[in-house]
C-alpha positions in Angstrom: 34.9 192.2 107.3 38.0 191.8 109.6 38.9 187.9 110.8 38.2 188.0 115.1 41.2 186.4 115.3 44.6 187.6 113.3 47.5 184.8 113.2 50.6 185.0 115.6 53.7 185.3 113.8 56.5 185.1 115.6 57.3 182.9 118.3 58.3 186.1 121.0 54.4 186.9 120.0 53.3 183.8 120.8 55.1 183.4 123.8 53.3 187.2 125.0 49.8 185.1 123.5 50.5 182.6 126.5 51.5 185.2 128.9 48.4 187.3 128.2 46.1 183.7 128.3 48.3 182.6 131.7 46.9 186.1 133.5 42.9 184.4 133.2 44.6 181.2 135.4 43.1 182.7 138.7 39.9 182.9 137.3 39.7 179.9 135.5 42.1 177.5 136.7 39.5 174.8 137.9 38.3 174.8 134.4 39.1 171.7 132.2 39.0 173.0 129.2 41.2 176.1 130.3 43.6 174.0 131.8 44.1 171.4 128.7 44.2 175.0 126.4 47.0 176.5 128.6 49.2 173.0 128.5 48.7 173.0 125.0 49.8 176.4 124.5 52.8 175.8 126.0 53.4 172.6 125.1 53.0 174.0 121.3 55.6 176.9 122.0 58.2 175.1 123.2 57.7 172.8 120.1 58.5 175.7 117.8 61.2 177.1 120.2 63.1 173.7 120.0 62.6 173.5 115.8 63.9 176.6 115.7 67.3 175.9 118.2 67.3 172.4 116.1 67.6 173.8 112.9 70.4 176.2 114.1 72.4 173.5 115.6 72.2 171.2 112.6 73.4 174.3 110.8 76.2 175.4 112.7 77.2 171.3 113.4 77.1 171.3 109.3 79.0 174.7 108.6 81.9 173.2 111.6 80.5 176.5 113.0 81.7 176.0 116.9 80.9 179.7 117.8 77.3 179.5 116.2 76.9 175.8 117.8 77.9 177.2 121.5 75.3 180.0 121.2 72.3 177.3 120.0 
């Protein structure tokens, strides 16, 4: 039997997950629950987007990388 929810791999995917769960806010944005799941969606996101740009400026500042470092 197939899981009813599969996981989210990349963060582009999970970033289209919170676009696809942002297009219920006019139905449901007076709902608590929906409102605290939407904040933490985001807030979650743009946790792993900032890991990820940390990690490539630590590597780029290590390597002396300046044209990696400009692009992080």
């Amino acid at each position: 039997m197939e899981p009813a929810v599969t996981a989210v791999d990349s963060l582009a995917e999970r970033f289209a997950a919170v676009g696809t769960f942002l297009q219920m806010a006019d139905s449901l944005h007076d709902n608590a629950n929906y409102q605290y799941d939407a904040v933490d969606l985001i807030r979650q996101c743009l946790s792993d987007l900032s890991r990820d740009a940390y990690a490539d400026i630590q590597q780029a500042w290590a390597g002396r990388d300046r044209a990696a470092f400009d692009r992080s």
